[in-house]
NUDOZA-310403 format. One record per residue: y, z, x of N, C-alpha, C in turn. Coordinates in Angstrom, 1 decimal, always signed. Example, Ala and Ser with C-alpha at 12.3 -4.5 7.8 and 13.67 -1.06 7.14 Angstrom:
<rs>
npy -5.7, npz +7.8, npx +13.2, capy -4.5, capz +7.8, capx +12.3, cpy -3.3, cpz +7.8, cpx +13.2
npy -2.2, npz +7.1, npx +12.8, capy -1.1, capz +7.1, capx +13.7, cpy +0.0, cpz +7.9, cpx +12.9
</rs>
This chain:
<rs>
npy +40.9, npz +36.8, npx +47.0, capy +39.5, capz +37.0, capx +47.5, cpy +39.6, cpz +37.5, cpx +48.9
npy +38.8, npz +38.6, npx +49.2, capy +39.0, capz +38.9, capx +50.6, cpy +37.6, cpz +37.8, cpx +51.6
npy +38.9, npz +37.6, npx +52.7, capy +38.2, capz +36.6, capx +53.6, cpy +38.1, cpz +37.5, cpx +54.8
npy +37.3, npz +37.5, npx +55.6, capy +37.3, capz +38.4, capx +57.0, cpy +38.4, cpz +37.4, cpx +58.2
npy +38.6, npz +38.9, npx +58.9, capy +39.9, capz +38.4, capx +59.5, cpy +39.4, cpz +37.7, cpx +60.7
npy +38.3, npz +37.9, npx +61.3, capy +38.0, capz +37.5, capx +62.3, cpy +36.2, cpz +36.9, cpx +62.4
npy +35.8, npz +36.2, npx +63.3, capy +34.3, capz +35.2, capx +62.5, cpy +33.4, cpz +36.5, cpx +63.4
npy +32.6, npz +36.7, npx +62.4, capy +31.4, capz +38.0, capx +63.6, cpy +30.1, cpz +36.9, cpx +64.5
npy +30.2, npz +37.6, npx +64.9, capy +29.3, capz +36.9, capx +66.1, cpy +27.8, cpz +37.2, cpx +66.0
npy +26.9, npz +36.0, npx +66.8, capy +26.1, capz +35.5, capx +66.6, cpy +24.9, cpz +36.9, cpx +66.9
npy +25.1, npz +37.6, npx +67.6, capy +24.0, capz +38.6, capx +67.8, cpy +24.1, cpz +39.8, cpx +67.3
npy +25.3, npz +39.8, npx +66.4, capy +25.8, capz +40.6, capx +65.6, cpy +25.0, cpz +40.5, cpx +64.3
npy +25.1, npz +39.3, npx +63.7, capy +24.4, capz +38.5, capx +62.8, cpy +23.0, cpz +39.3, cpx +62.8
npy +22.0, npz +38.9, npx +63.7, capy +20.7, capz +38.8, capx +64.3, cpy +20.3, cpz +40.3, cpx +64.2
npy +21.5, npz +41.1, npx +64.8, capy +20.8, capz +43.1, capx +64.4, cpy +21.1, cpz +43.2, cpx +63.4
npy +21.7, npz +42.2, npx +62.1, capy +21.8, capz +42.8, capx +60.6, cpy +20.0, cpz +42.3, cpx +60.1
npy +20.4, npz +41.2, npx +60.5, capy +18.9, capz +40.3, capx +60.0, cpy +17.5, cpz +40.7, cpx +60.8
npy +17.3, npz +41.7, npx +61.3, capy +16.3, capz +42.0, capx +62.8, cpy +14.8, cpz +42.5, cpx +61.7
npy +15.0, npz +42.8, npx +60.3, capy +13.8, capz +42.9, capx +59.7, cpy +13.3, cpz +41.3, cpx +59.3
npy +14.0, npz +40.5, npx +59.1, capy +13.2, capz +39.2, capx +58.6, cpy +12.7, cpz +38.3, cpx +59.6
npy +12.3, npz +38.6, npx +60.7, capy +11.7, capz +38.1, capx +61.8, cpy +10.0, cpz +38.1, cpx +61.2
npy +9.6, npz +37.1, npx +61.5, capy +7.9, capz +37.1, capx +61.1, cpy +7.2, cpz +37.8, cpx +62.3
npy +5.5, npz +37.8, npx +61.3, capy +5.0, capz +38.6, capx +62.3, cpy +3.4, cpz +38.1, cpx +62.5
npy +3.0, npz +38.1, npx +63.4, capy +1.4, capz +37.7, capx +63.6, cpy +0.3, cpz +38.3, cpx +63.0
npy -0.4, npz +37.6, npx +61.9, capy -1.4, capz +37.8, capx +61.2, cpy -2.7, cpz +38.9, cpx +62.2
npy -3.1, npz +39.9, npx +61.7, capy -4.1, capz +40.9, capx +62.0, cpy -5.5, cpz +40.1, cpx +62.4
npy -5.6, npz +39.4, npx +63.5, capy -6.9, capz +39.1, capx +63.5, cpy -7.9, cpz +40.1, cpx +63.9
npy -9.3, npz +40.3, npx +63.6, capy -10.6, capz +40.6, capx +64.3, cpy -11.7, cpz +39.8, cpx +64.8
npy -12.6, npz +39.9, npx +65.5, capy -13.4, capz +39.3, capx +66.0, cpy -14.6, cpz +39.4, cpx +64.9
npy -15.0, npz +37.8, npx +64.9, capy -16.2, capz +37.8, capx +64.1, cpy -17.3, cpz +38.1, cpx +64.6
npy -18.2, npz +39.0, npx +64.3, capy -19.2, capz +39.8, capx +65.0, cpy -20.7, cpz +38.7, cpx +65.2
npy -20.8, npz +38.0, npx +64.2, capy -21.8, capz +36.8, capx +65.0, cpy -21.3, cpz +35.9, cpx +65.7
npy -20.3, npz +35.0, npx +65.6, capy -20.1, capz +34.3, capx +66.8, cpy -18.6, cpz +34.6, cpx +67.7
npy -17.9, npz +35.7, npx +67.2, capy -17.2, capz +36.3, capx +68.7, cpy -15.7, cpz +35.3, cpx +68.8
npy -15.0, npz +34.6, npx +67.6, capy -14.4, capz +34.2, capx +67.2, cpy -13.2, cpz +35.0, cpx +66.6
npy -12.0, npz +34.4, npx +66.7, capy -10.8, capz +35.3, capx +66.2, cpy -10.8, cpz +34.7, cpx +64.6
npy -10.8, npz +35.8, npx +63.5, capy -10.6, capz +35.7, capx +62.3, cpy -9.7, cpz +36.7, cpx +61.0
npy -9.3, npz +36.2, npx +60.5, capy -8.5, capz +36.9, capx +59.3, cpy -9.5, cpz +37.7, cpx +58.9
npy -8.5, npz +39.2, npx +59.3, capy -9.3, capz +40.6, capx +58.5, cpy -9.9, cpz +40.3, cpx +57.2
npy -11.2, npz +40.6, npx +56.6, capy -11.2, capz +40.6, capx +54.8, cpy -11.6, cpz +39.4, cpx +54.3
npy -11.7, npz +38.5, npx +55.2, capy -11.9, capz +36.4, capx +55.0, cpy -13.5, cpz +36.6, cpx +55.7
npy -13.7, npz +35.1, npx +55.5, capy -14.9, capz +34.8, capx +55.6, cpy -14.7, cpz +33.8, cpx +57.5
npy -15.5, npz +34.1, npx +57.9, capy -15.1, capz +33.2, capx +59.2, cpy -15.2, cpz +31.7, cpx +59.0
npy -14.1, npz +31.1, npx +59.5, capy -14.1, capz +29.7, capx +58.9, cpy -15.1, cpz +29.1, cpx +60.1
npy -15.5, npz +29.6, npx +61.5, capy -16.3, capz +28.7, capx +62.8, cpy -17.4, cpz +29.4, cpx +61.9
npy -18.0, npz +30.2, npx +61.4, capy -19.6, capz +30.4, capx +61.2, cpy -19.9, cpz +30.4, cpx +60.0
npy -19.0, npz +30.8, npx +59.1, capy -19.2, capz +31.0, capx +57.3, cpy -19.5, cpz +32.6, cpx +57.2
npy -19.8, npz +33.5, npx +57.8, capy -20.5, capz +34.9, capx +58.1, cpy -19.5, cpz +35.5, cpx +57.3
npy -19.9, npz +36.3, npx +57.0, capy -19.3, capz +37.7, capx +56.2, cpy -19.3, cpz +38.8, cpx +55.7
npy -19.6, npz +39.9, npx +55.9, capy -20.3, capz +41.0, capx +56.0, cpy -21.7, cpz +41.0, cpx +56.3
npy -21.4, npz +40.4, npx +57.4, capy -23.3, capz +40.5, capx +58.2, cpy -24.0, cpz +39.4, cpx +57.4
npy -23.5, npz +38.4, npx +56.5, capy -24.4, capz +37.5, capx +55.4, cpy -23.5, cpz +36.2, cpx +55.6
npy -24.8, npz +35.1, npx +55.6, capy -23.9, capz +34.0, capx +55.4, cpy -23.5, cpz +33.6, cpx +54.2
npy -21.8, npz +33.4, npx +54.2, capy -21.5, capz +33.0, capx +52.5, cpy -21.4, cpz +31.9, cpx +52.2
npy -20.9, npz +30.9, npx +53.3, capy -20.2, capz +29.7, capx +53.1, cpy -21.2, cpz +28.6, cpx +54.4
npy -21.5, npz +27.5, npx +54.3, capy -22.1, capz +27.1, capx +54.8, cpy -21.7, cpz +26.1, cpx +55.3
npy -21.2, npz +25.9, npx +56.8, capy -20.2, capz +25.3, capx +57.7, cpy -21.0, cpz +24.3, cpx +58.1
npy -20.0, npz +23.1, npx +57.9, capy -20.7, capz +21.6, capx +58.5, cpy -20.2, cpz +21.6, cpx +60.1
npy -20.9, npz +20.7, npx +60.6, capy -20.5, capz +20.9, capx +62.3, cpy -19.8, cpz +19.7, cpx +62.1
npy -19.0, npz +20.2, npx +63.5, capy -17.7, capz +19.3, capx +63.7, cpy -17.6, cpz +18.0, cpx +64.4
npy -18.7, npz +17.4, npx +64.4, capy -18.9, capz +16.4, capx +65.3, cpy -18.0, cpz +15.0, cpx +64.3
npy -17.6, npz +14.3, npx +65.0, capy -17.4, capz +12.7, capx +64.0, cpy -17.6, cpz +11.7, cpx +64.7
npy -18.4, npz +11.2, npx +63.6, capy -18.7, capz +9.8, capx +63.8, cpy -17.8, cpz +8.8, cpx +64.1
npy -18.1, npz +7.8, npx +64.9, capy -17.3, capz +6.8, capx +64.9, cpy -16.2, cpz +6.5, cpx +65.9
</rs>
């Protein structure tokens, strides 16, 4: 079984693997309330969505 003759090193490693690094989701701004949101989604701070409300957001307050 071939074994490598010598151990490769750590940043060696890291420029083989340099594409599986994650990457930060595409936000836009939601145009009624001016909030950072996922392109194509519904704004989770206002419910809005193509200019229309779709989803109808409880406020955040808690009791108790």
């Amino acid at each position: 079984m071939a074994v490598p003759k010598k151990k490769y090193g750590k940043s060696r490693q890291g420029k083989r693997r340099s594409h599986l690094g994650l990457n930060m989701p595409a936000l836009d701004i939601c145009p009624q309330c001016h909030s950072p949101k996922l392109s194509h989604h519904v704004c989770p701070n206002c419910g809005y969505y193509n200019n229309r409300q779709v989803v109808e957001v409880e406020s955040t307050t808690r009791k108790g």
